[in-house]
C-alpha positions in Angstrom: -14.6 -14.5 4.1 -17.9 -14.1 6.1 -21.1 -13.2 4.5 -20.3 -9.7 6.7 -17.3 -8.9 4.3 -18.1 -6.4 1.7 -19.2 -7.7 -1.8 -16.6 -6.3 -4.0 -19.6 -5.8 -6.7 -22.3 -4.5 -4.3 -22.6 -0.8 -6.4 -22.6 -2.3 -9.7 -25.0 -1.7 -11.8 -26.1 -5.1 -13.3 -27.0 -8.1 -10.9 -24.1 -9.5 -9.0 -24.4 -12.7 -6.5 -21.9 -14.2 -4.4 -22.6 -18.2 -4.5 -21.0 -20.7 -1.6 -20.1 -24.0 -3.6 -22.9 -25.7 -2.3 -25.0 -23.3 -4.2 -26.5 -21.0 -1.4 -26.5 -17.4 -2.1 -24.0 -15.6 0.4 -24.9 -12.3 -1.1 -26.7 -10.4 -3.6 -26.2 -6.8 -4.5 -29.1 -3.7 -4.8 -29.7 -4.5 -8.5 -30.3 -8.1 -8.1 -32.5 -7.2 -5.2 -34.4 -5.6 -7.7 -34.4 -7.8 -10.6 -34.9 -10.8 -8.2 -37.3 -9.3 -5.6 -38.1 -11.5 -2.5 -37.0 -14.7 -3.2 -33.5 -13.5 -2.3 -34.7 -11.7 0.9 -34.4 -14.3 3.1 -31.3 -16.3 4.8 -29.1 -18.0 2.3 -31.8 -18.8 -0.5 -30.0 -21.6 -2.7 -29.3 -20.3 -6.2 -31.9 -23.1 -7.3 -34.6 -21.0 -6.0 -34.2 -18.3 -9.3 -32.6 -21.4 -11.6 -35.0 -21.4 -14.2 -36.1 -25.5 -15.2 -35.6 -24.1 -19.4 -31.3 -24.3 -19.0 -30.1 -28.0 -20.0 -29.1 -28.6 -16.1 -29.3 -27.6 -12.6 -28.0 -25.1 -10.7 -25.9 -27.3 -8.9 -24.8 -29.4 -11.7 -23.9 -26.4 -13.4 -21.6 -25.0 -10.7 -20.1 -28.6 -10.5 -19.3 -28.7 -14.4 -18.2 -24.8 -14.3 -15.6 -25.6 -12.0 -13.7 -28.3 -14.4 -14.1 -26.2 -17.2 -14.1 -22.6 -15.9 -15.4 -21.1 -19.6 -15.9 -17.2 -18.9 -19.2 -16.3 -19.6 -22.7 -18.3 -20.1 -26.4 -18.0 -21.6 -28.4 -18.5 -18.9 -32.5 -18.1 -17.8 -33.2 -17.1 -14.3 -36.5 -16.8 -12.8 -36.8 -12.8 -12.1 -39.6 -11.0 -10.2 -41.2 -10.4 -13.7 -40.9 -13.7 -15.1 -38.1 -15.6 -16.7 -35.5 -13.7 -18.3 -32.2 -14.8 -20.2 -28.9 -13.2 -18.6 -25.2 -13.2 -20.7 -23.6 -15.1 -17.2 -19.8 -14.2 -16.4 -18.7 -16.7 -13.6 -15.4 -16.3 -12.0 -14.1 -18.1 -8.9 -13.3 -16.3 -5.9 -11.2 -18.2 -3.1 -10.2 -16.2 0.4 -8.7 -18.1 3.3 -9.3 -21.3 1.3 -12.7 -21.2 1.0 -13.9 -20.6 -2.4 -17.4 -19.0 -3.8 -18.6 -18.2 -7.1 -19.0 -14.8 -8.4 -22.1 -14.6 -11.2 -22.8 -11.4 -13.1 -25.6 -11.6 -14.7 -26.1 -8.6 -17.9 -29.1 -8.8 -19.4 -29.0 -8.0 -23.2 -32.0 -6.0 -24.9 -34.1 -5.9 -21.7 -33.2 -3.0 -19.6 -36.3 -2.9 -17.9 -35.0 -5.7 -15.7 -32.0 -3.8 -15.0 -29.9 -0.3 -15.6 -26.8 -1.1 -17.8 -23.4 -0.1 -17.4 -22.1 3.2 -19.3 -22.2 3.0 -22.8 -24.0 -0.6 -22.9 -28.0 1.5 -22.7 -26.3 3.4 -26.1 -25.6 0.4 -27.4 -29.5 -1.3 -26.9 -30.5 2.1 -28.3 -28.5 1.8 -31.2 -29.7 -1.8 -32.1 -32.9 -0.8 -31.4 -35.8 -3.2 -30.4 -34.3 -6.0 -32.0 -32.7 -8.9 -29.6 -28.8 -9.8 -30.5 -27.6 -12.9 -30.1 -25.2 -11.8 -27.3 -22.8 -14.5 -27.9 -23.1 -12.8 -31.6 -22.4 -9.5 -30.3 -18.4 -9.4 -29.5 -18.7 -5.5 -28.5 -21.0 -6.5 -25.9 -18.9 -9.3 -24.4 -15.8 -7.3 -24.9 -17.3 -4.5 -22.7 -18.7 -7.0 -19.8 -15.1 -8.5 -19.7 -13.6 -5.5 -19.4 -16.3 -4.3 -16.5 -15.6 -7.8 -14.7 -11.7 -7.2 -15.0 -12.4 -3.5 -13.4 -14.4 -4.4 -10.8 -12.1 -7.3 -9.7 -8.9 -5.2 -9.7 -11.3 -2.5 -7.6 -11.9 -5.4 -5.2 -8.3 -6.5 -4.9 -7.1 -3.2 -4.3 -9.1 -2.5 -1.8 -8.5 -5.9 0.0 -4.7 -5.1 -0.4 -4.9 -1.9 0.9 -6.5 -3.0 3.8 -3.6 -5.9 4.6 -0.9 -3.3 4.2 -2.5 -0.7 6.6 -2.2 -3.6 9.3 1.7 -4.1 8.2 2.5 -0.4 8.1 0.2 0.6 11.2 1.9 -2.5 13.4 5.6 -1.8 11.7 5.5 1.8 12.0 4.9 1.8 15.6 7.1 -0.7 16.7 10.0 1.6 14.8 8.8 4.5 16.8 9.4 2.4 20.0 13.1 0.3 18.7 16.4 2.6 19.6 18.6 3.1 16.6 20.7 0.6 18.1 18.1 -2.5 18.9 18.8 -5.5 16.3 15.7 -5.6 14.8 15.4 -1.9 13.6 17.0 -3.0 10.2 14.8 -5.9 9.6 11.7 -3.4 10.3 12.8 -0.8 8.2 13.0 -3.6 5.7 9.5 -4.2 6.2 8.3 -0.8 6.3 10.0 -0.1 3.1 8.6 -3.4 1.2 5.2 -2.8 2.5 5.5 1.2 0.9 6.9 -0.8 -2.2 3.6 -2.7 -2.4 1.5 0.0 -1.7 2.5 1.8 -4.4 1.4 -1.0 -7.0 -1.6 -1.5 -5.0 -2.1 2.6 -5.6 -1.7 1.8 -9.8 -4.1 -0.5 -9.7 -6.6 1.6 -7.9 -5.9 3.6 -10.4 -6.2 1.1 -13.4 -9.8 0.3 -12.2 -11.2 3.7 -12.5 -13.2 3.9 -15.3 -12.8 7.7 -15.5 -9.1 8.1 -15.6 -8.4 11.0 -13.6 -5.2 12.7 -13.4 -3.5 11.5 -10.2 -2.6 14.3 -8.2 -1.4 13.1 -4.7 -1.8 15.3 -1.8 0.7 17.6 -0.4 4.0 16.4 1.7 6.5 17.0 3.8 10.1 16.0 2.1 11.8 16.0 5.8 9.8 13.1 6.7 11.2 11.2 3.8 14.8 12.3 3.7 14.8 11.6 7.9 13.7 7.8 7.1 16.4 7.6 4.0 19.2 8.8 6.6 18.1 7.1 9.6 17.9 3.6 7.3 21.9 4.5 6.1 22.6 5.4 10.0 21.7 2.0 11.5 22.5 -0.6 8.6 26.3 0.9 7.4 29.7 -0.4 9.2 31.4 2.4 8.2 32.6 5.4 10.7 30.2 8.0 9.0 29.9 11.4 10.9 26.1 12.3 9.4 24.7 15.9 10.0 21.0 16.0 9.2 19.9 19.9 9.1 16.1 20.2 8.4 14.2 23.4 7.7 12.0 23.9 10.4 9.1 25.4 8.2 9.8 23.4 5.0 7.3 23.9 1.8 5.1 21.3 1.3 5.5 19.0 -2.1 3.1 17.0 -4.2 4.8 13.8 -4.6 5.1 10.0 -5.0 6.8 8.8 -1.3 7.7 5.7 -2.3 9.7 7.1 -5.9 10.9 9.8 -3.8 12.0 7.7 -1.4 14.0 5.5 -4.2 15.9 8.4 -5.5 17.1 10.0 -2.7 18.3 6.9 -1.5 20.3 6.2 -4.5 21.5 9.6 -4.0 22.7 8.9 -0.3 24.4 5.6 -1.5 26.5 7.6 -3.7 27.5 9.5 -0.5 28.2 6.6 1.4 30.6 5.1 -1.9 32.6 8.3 -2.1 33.7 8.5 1.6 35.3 5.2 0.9 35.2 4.0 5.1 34.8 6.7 7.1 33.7 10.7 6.1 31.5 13.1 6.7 28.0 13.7 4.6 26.0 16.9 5.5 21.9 16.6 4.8 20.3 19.7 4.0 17.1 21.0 3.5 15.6 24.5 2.7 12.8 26.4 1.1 13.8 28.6 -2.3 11.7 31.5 -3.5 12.8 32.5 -6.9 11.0 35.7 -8.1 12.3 35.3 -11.8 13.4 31.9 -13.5 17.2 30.6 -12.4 19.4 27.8 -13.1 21.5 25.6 -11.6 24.2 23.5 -13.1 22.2 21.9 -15.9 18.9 22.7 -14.0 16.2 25.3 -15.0 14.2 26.8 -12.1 11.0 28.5 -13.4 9.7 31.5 -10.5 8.1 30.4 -7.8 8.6 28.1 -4.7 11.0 25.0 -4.6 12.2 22.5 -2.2 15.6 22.0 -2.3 17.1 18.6 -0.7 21.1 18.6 -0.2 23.5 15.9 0.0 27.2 17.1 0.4 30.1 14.4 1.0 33.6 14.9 1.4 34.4 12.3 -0.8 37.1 11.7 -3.7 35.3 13.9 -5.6 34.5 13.8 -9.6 36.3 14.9 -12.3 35.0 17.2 -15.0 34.6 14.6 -17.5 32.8 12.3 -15.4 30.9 14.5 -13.9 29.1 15.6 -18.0 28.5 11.8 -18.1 26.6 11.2 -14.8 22.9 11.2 -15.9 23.9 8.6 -18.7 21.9 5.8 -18.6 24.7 2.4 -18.3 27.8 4.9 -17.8 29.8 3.8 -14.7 32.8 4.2 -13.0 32.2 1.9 -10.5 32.9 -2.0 -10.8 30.5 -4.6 -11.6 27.4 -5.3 -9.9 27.0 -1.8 -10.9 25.0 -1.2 -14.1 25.4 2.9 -14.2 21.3 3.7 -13.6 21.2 4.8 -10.4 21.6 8.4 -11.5 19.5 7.8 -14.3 16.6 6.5 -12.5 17.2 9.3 -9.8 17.2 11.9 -12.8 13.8 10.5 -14.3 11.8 10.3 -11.1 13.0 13.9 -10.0 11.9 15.1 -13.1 8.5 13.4 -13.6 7.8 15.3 -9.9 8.4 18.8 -12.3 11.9 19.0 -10.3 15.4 18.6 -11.5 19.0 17.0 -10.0 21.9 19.5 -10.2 25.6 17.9 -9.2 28.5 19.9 -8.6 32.0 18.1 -7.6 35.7 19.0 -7.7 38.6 16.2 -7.1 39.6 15.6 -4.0 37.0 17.8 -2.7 33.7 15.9 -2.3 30.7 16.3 -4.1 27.4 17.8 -3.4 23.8 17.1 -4.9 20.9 19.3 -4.9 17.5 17.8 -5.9 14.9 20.5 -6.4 11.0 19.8 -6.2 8.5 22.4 -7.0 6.5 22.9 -4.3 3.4 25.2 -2.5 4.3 27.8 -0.1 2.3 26.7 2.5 4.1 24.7 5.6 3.0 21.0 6.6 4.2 20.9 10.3 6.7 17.7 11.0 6.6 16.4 14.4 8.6 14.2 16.0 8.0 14.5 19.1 6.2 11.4 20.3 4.1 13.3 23.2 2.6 15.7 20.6 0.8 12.6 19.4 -0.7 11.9 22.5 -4.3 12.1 23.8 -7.1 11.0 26.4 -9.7 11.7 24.0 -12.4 8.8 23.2 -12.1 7.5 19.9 -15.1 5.1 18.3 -13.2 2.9 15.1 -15.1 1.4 12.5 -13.9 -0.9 10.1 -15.6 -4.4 8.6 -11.7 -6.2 8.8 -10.7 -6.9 12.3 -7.1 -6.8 11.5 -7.7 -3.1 11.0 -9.8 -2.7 13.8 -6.6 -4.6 15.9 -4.1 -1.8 14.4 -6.1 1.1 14.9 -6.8 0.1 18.7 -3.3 -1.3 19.3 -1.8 2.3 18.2 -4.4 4.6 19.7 -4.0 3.1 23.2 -0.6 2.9 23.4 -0.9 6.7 22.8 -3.3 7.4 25.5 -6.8 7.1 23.5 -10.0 5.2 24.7 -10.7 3.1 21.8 -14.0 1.2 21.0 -14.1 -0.4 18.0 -16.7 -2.1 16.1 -17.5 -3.9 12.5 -20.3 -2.3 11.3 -22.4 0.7 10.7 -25.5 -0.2 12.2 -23.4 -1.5 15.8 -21.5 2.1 15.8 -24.7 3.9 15.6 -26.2 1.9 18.9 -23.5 2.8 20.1 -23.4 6.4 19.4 -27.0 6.3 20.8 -26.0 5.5 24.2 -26.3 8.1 26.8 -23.5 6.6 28.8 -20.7 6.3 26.4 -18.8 9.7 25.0 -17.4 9.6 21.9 -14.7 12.5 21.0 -13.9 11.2 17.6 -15.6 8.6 15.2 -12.7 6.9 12.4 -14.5 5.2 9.9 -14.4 3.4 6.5 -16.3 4.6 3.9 -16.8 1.1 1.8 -19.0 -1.2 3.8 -21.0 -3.8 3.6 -25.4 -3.1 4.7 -24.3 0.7 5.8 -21.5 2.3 4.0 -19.4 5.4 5.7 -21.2 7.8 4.3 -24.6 6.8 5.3 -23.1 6.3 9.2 -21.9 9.4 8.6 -25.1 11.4 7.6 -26.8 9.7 10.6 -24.2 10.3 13.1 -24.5 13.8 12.4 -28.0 13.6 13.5 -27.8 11.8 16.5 -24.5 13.8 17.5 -24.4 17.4 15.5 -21.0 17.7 16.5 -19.3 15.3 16.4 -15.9 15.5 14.7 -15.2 12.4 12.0 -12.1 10.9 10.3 -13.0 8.5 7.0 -10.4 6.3 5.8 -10.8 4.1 2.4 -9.0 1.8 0.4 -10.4 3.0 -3.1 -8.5 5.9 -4.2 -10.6 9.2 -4.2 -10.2 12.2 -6.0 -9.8 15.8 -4.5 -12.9 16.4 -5.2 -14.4 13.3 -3.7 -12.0 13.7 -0.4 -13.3 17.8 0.0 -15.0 18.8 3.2 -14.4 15.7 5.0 -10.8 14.8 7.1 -9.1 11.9 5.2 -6.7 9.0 5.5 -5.8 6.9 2.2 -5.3 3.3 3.0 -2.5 1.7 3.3 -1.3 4.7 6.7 1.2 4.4 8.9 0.8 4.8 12.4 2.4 8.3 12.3 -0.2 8.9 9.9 -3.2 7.9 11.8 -2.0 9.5 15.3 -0.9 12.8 13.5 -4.5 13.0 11.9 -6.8 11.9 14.6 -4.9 14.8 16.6 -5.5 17.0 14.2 -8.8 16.5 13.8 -9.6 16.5 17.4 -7.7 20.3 17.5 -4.1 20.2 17.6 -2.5 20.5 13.7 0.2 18.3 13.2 -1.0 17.4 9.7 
């Protein structure tokens, strides 16, 4: 990791310094600017320039010792721009690319003048009043400065996570869009793709973990034929069997709020059932269609309430279940099947469909197949599914900024192939120059909003003054809320390349969103 890569800590609000092992200062954030002033203005001041001579040994003996012992948090004196000051110290180490730093967060105890405390820690100086604590006394305080290092570390991971996966699923993605459904390594990439969704998904919950503010998550609207297509196409090209599949899709589908990566999960346990009951060769019918119910309904053991629903149907012309079986489905460990089956697939489909608001009904005679229909509730509103190849295309120019190569690789590597002129840069500050430039147009700027020096938002602000019009796509790791995503077109790391070429072109004027 560079001195160029963000500082995972740079917006806290208690000092933060990234230390080499050597004991030079990669990086400091705004609030030790403050606290420290000048001394840490220049190149790579040595952490021995605000070591105060008062603790029992020096800054690099300290780091030396720290690293045998690795004890969590320290009293320590630092020389600040008002004099010296004593700082609770949490030390963690931080190895990338096996290189390894220190990370020291320095909280102040009963002296906010030297710097603003986190939430709830300025209460608590208030509350003690003018009195100093002991802060290795004071277990609320530690327990609170733990818990803000364990945040901001699993805010820092996420991001870096996301980041890695956008590269897998941009680079995957598109070579799937280019295999035939016959090439040998479509299986192995479809293996990828769906590990890589697997692991954004836990990245995703712990995004979420490290919000402070929990916030209800409330993913954006989908399109289920995306999903279902990529379950069936997966079935299609890995099973031996002579399976006659007929995939009907409604055209102008409902969009639905809901976890891909669950979704994904269920309906392909439900497809596996599908593929069971034909026993070798069969035929399973994929359906998919909008339902408008104007008063509440039911279905089998499902309750519709009114409104709009997404219905996805999987009928097979299977052996077929008999009524008693069929009352027992949902039970969690009830089989009919032989070992290695346990008797949750249903189960688990049953509890994600259901956490989604939506419900599984399954309807099945002997000897005359069985059908499933898994409802979603959903918006009436239509989300466009393309997949057509040329709609994605363009000659527009395209100006990508991003701090990770890798990302800046992915984007370019996808937007050429598709007929973009792509410029990319790693930094704020080189994207404005070039943005300045009379001889160089710039269609579309794709940015990150988290930064290191000049965030999105501030390249943002000043792009718009250079270039009033200029149309802008942010991407980001961290998860943001509705509110924090409105007015501005958005893509939540980690995308797949669909996803970046679908939104670029609809931010440039054609909506395939």
């Amino acid at each position: 990791m560079s001195s160029e890569i963000v500082f995972g800590l740079e917006s806290a609000a208690w000092p933060a310094l990234l230390v080499e092992t050597r004991g030079s200062i990669m990086r400091a954030n705004a609030s030790a600017l403050g606290v420290f002033g000048t001394v840490l203005g220049g190149s790579l001041p040595p952490l021995s320039s605000i070591w105060s001579p008062d603790n029992s040994e020096t800054a690099e003996q300290f780091l030396s010792r720290w690293e045998q012992t690795s004890v969590p948090t320290a009293q320590l004196k630092f020389k600040t721009a008002k004099g010296t000051a004593g700082f609770l110290t949490s030390i963690c180490l931080f190895i990338k690319d096996g290189r390894k730093w220190f990370v020291l967060q320095l909280l102040p105890p009963g002296e906010p003048a030297a710097t603003s405390l986190p939430d709830g820690l300025s209460a608590l100086s208030a509350k003690n009043g003018s009195k100093e604590k002991d802060p290795n006394t004071d277990t609320t305080l530690i327990h609170k400065q733990k818990l803000d290092c364990a945040l901001q570390l699993a805010r820092t991971v996420s991001l870096d996570f996301n980041n890695a996966l956008t590269s897998v699923l941009g680079h995957t993605s598109l070579l799937l869009s280019k295999a035939e459904p016959g090439h040998p390594w479509r299986n192995s990439l479809l293996e990828v793709e769906k590990s890589a969704a697997r692991a954004a998904e836990i990245s995703n919950e712990l995004g979420m973990f490290s919000q402070q503010e929990k916030q209800t998550h409330r993913v954006p609207p989908g399109n289920l034929n995306a999903v279902i297509t990529r379950c069936v196409e997966f079935f299609k090209s890995n099973q031996g069997k002579q399976i006659t599949w007929n995939l009907t899709l409604e055209k102008e589908l409902f969009a639905s709020r809901f976890e891909e990566a669950k979704v994904q999960q269920a309906l392909t346990k439900v497809l596996e059932n599908s593929v069971e009951a034909v026993n070798g060769s069969g035929q399973i019918l994929v359906k998919t269609r909008n339902v408008e119910l104007t008063t509440p309904a039911q279905d089998c053991n499902v309750k519709l309430p009114a409104g709009a629903h997404v219905c996805v149907e999987i009928t097979d012309n299977g052996a077929g279940i008999d009524a008693v079986n069929l009352s027992r489905i949902f039970e969690p460990f009830f089989t009919t099947k032989k070992a290695p089956h346990r008797g949750l697939g249903l189960a688990l489909v049953y509890g994600i469909v259901s956490n989604h608001g939506g419900g599984v009904a399954i309807s099945s005679e002997p000897g005359k197949g069985t059908t499933a229909r898994v409802y979603f509730p959903a918006e009436k509103e239509t989300i466009s599914l393309s997949t057509a190849t040329e709609d994605f295309k363009g000659t527009e120019s395209i100006l990508v900024v991003d701090d990770e190569s890798f990302i800046l690789t992915m984007a370019e590597t996808i937007l050429t192939e598709y007929g973009y002129k792509v410029v990319t840069v790693n930094s704020g500050q080189k994207a404005l120059a070039l943005l300045g430039r009379d001889d160089l147009k710039v269609d579309l700027l794709v940015t990150d909003l988290v930064m290191p020096a000049m965030g999105g938002r501030e390249l943002i602000e000043r792009a718009r003054q250079t270039q009033p019009g200029l149309k802008i796509l942010c991407m980001s790791g961290g998860l943001l809320s509705p509110e924090q995503q409105a007015g501005m077109a958005y893509l939540q790391k980690p995308f797949s390349s669909r996803d970046l070429l679908a939104k670029a072109r609809n931010v440039l004027g054609k909506n395939l969103d």
